[in-house]
C-alpha positions as CSV (number, residue, x, y, z in Angstrom):
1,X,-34.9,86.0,149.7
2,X,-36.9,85.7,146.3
3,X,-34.6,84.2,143.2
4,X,-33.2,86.8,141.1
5,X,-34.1,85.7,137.4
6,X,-31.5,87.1,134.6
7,X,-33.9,88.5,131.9
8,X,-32.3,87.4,128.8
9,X,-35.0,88.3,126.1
10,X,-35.2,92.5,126.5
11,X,-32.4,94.7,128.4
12,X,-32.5,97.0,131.1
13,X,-34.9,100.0,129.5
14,X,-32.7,102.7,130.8
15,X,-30.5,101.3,127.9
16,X,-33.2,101.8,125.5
17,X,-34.0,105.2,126.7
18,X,-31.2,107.8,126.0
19,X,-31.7,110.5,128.8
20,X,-31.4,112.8,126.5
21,X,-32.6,113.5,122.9
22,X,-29.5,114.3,120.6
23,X,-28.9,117.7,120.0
24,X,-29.1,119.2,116.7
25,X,-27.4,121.4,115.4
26,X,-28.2,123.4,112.1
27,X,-25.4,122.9,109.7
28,X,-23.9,120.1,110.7
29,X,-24.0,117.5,108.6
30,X,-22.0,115.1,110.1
31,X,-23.3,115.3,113.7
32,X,-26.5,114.6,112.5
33,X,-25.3,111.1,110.7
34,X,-24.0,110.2,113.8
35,X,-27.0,110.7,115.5
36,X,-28.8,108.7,112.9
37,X,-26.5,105.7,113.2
38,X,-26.7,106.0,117.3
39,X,-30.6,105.6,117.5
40,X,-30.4,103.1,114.6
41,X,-28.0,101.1,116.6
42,X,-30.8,101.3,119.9
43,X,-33.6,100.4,117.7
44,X,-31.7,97.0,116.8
45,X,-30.6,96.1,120.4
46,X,-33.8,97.0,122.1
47,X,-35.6,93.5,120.8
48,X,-39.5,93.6,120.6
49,X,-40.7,93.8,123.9
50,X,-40.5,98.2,124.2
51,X,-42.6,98.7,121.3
52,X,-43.4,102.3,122.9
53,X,-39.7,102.7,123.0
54,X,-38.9,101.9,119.9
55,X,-41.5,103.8,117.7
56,X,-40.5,106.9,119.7
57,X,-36.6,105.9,118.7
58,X,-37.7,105.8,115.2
59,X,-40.0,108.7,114.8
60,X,-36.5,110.5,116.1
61,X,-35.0,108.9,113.4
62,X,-37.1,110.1,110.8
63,X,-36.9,114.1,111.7
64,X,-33.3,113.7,111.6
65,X,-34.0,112.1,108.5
66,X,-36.2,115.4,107.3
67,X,-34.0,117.5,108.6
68,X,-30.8,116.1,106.5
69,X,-32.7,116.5,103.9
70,X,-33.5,120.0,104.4
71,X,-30.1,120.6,104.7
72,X,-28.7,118.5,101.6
73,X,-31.5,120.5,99.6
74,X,-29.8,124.0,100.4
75,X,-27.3,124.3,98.0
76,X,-24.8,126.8,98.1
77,X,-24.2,128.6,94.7
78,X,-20.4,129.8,93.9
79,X,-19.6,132.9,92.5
80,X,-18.5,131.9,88.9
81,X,-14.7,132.4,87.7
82,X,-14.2,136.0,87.3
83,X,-13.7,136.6,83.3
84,X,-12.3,139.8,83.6
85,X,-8.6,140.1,81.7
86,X,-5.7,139.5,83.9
87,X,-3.5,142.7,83.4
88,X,-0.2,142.0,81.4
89,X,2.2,141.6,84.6
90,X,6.3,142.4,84.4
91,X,9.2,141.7,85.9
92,X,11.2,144.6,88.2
93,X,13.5,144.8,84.9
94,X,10.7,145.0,82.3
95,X,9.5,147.5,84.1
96,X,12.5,149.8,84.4
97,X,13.6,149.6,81.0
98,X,9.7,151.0,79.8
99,X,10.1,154.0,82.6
100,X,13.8,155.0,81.8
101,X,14.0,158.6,80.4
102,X,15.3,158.4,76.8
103,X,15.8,161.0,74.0
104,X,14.6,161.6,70.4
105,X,16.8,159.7,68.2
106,X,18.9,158.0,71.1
107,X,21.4,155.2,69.7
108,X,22.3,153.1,72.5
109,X,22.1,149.7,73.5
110,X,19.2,150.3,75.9
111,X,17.1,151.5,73.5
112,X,17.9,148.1,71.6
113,X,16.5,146.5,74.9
114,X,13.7,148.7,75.0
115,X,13.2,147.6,71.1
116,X,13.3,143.9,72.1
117,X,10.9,144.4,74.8
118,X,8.3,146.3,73.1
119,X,8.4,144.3,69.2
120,X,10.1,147.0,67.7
121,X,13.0,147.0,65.0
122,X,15.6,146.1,67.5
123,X,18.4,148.8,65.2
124,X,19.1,150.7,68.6
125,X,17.4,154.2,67.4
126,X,15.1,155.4,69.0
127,X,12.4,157.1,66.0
128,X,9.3,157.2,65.2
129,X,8.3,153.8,65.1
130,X,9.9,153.0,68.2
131,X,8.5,155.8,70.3
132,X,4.6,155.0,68.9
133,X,5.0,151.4,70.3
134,X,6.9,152.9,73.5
135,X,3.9,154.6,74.0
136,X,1.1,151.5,73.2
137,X,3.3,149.2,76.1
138,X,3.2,152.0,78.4
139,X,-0.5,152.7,78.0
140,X,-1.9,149.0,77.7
141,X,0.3,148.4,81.7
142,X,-1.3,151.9,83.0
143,X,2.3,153.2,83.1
144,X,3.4,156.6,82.8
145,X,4.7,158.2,79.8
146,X,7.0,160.7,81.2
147,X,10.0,159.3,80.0
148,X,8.6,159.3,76.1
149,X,10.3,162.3,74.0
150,X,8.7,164.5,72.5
151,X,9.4,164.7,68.6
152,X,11.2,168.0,67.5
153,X,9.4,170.0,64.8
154,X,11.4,170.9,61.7
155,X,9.6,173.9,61.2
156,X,10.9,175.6,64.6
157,X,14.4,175.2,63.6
158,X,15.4,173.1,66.4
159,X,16.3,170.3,64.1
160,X,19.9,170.5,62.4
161,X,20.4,170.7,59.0
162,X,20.7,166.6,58.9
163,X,17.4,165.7,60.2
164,X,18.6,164.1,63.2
165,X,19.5,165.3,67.2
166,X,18.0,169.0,68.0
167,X,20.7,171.8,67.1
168,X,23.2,172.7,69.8
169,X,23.3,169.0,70.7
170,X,26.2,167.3,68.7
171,X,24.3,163.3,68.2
172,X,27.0,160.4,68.9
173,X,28.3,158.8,66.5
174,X,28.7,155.1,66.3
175,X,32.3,153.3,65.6
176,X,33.0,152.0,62.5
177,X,32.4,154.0,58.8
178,X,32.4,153.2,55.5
179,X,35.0,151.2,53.7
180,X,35.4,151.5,50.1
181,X,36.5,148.6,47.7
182,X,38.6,148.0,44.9
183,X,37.2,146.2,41.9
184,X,37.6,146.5,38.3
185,X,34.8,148.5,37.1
186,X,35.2,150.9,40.4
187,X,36.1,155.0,40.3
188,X,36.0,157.1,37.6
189,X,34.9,155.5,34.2
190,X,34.9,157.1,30.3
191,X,33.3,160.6,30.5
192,X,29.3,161.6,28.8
193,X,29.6,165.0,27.9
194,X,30.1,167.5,30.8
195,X,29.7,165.0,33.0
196,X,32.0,162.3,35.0
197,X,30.6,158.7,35.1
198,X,31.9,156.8,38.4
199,X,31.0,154.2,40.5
200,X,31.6,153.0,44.4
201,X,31.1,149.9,46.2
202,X,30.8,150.8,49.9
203,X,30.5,148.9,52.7
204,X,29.2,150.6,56.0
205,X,31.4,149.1,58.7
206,X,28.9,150.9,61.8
207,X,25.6,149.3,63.5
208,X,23.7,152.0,62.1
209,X,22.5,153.2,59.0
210,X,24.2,155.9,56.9
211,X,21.8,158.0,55.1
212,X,24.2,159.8,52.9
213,X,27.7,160.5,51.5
214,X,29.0,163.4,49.8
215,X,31.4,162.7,46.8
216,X,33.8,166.0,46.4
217,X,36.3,166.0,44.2
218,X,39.3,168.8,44.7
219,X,39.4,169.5,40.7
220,X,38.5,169.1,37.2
221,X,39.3,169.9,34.3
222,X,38.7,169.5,30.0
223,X,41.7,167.0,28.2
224,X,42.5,167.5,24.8
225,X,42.6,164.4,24.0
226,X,44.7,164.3,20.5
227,X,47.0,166.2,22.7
228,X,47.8,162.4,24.3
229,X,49.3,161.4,27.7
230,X,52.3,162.6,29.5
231,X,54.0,165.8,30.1
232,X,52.5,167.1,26.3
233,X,49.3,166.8,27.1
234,X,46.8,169.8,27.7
235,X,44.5,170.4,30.1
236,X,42.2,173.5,30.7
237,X,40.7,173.5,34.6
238,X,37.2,173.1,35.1
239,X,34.7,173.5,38.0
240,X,33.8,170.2,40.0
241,X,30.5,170.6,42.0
242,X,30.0,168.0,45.0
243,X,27.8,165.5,44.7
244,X,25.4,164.1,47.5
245,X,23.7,160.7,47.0
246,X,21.2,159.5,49.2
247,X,22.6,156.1,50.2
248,X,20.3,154.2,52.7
249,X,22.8,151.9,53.4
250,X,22.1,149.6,56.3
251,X,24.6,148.3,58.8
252,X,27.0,145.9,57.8
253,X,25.9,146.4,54.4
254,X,27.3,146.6,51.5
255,X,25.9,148.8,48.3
256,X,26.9,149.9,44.6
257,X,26.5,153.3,43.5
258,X,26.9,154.8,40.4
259,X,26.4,158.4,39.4
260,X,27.7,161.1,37.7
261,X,29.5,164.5,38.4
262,X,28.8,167.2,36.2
263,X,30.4,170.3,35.3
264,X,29.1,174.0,34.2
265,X,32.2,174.7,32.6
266,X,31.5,174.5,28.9
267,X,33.9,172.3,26.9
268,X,36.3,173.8,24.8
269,X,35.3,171.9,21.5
270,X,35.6,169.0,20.0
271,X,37.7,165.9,21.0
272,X,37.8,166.8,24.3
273,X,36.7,164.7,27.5
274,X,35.7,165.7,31.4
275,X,38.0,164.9,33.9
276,X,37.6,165.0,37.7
277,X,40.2,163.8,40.4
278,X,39.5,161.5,43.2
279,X,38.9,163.3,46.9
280,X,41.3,161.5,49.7
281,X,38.2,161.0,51.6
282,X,34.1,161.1,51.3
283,X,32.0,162.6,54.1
284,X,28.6,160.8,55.3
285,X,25.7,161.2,57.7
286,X,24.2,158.5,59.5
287,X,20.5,158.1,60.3
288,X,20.8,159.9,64.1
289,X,22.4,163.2,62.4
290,X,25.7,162.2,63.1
291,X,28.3,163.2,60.7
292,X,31.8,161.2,59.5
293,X,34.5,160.8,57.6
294,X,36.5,157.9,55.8
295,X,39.5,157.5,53.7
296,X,38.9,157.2,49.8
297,X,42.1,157.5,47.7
298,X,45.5,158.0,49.3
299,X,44.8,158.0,52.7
């Protein structure tokens, strides 16, 4: 039985020799590292003495080589960041407060919402400024404008005489009015001619503005004044036409007014001054067309 010799210089050659050559698949990167490092590792192990084997090991080595390099060449290109605006997004609430239905004029607390929402003059009325930014929000969100009102024209009569909610429609008023205070130089002062001088400090006690009051006093009349005061005195009645000032008073605020009520009653000479008497109470119109009332002597 011949000596069986242990070859310790080269290994078996069916180690060297992988059965089969590594797949490769297109694409995939890392399968084809690990390739590379397996044939590598053969190459090492496999000594000198299969120089046949070897070269054929690393001519494998270098077309996986290529073929990474194909691959790593192919670059993929990305689609860059789209640039287009992102549209103005709302909340559910947002939302429903642009779409709600309101009316021309409208003084409520959702328009003051609606105000807040859209930059307007957050005064709770809903007018002209307030409906042209109504309308910008809902157009710049592709919303519908259905619940917009249309603005009444003056010329068709269906305005009232005010300016404010259509006719046939009676426009709520707000709480509060005007308050009138005492001070020294206030109410009637010393006559000019035919006319009454007086003055009012007013404060509008309402969250919306009061366009107007009309001063009315219930009588007038022409005082003799070397006839004195008292019971001697004498007096001939005159006429006492009302008098509307334009007021523009703002909520909460307060305003001095001064003005003068004139007669057509002529005077009846010399020495004698234009009287008018005080009205319990002065009438006003606030900016919506609604109409009130408060107390002004004697009330």
């Amino acid at each position: 039985m011949g000596t069986f010799q242990h070859d310790t210089q080269h290994k078996p050659l069916w180690l060297c020799v992988p059965r089969t050559r590594p797949k490769r698949v297109l694409g995939n990167q890392r399968r084809l590292v690990i390739g590379i490092l397996s044939l590598a590792a053969l190459v090492v192990g496999c000594g000198d003495g299969n120089d046949a084997q070897v070269a054929a090991l690393e001519e494998q080595v270098s077309e996986l080589v290529e073929e990474i390099q194909t691959l790593t060449s192919t670059t993929t290109t990305s689609a860059p960041p789209s640039t287009d605006p992102v549209p103005t997004s709302l909340v559910a609430g947002d939302e429903q407060t642009l779409l709600q239905q309101y009316d021309w004029m409208e003084n409520s607390d959702r328009v003051r919402q609606l105000q807040q929402l859209i930059g307007a003059t957050t005064d709770g009325l809903y007018g002209a400024e307030t409906r042209k930014q109504h309308l910008a929000a809902l157009r710049m969100r592709g919303l519908t404008i259905d619940g917009v009102p249309s603005v009444p024209e003056s010329s068709s009569g269906s305005l009232s005489p005010a300016g404010g909610a259509p006719s046939g429609q009676a426009p709520a008023a707000p709480d509060g009015g005007l308050i009138f205070a005492r001070c020294y130089d206030c109410g009637q002062g010393f006559s000019s001619g035919s006319c009454a001088n007086w003055v009012l400090v007013i404060t509008n006690s309402s969250n919306l503005q009061v366009n107007s009051f009309t001063f009315a006093p219930p009588g007038a009349y022409w005082w003799d004044r070397s006839s004195g005061y008292g019971n001697d005195s004498v007096e001939i009645p005159a006429d006492a036409p009302p008098r509307t000032i334009n007021a523009n008073l703002a909520p909460w605020a307060t305003g001095r007014y001064a003005f003068q009520i004139c007669t057509g009653t002529p005077s009846p000479g010399q020495g004698w001054e234009y009287n008018t008497l005080a009205p319990r109470s002065v009438s006003f119109v606030w900016s919506n067309g609604a109409r009130g009332t408060s107390c002004y002597n004697l009330c």
